[in-house]
C-alpha positions as CSV (number, residue, x, y, z in Angstrom):
1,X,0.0,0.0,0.0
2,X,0.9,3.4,-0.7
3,X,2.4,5.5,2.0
4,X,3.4,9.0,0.3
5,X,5.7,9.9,-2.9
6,X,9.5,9.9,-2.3
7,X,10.6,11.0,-6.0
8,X,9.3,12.9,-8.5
9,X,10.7,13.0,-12.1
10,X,11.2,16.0,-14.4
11,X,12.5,15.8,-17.6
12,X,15.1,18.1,-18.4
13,X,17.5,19.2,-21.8
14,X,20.8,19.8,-19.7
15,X,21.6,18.7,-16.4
16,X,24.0,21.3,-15.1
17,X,21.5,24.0,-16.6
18,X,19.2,22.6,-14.3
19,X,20.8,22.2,-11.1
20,X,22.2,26.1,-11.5
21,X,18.5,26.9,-11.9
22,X,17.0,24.9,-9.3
23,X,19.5,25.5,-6.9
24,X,20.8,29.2,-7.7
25,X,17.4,30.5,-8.6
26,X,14.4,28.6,-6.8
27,X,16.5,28.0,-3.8
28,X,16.1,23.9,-3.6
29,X,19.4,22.0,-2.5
30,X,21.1,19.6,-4.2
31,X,20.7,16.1,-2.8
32,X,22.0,13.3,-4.7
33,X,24.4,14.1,-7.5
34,X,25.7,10.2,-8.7
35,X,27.3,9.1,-11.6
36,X,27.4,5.5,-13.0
37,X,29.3,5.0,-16.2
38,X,27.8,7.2,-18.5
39,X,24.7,8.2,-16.4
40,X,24.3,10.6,-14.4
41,X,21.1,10.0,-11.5
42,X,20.8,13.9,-9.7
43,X,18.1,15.0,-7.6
44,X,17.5,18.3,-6.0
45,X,15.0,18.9,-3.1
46,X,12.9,21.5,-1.0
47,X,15.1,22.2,1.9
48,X,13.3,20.7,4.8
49,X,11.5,18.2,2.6
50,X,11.3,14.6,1.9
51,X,10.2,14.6,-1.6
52,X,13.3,14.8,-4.3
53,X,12.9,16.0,-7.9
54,X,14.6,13.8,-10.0
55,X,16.4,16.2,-13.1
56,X,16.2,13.7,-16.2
57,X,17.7,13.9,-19.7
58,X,16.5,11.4,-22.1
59,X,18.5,9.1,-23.8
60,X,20.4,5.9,-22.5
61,X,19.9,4.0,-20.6
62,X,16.4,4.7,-20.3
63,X,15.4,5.0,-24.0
64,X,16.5,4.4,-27.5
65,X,17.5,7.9,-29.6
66,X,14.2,8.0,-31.5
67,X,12.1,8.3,-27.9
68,X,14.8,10.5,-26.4
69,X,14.6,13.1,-29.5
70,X,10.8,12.8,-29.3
71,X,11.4,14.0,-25.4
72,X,13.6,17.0,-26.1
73,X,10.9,18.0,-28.6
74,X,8.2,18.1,-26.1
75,X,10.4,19.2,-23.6
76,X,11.4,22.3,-26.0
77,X,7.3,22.8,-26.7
78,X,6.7,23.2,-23.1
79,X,4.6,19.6,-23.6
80,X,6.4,17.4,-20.5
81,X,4.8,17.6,-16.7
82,X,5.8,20.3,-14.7
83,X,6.3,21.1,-11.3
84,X,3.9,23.6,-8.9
85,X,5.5,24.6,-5.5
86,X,4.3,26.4,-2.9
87,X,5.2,29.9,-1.5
C-alpha cells in the first residue's frame, strides 16, 4: 500500500543547466548528484522536505535515440509535466 511519494521525475534538456536553476534560482538543494558510467542519476530537493525532484535527460539507458529526441521536442514545446510549488 501506498504510503506517500519519495521521487518525483522532471524531464530536463541539460543537467548542469538545471541544477544552476533549481539551486541558484528557486533555492532547492542539491541532494544526490551520482554518476554510473555514463549516467548521471541527480536529484534536488525543498530544503526541509522529503520529496526529491529527480532532473532527467532522455537518452540511454532509459530509452533508445528515437524516444529520447521525441522527449527533447516536447520538452522544448513546453509539452512534459511540470512542477507547482508552494510559497
Amino acid at each position: 500500500m501506498s504510503q506517500g511519494v519519495q521521487v518525483v521525475g522532471l524531464y530536463v534538456h541539460e543537467l548542469d543547466e538545471a541544477l544552476t536553476f533549481y539551486v541558484n534560482k528557486l533555492g532547492l538543494e542539491k541532494d544526490n548528484d551520482v554518476k554510473q558510467g555514463d549516467y548521471r542519476w541527480l536529484t534536488v530537493r525543498v530544503p526541509g522536505e522529503s520529496v526529491e525532484i529527480s532532473l532527467e535527460t532522455p537518452g540511454p539507458p532509459l530509452h533508445d535515440e528515437a524516444t529520447a529526441e521525441q522527449l527533447r521536442e516536447l520538452i522544448t514545446k513546453g509539452a512534459m509535466n511540470g512542477l507547482v510549488f508552494l510559497a
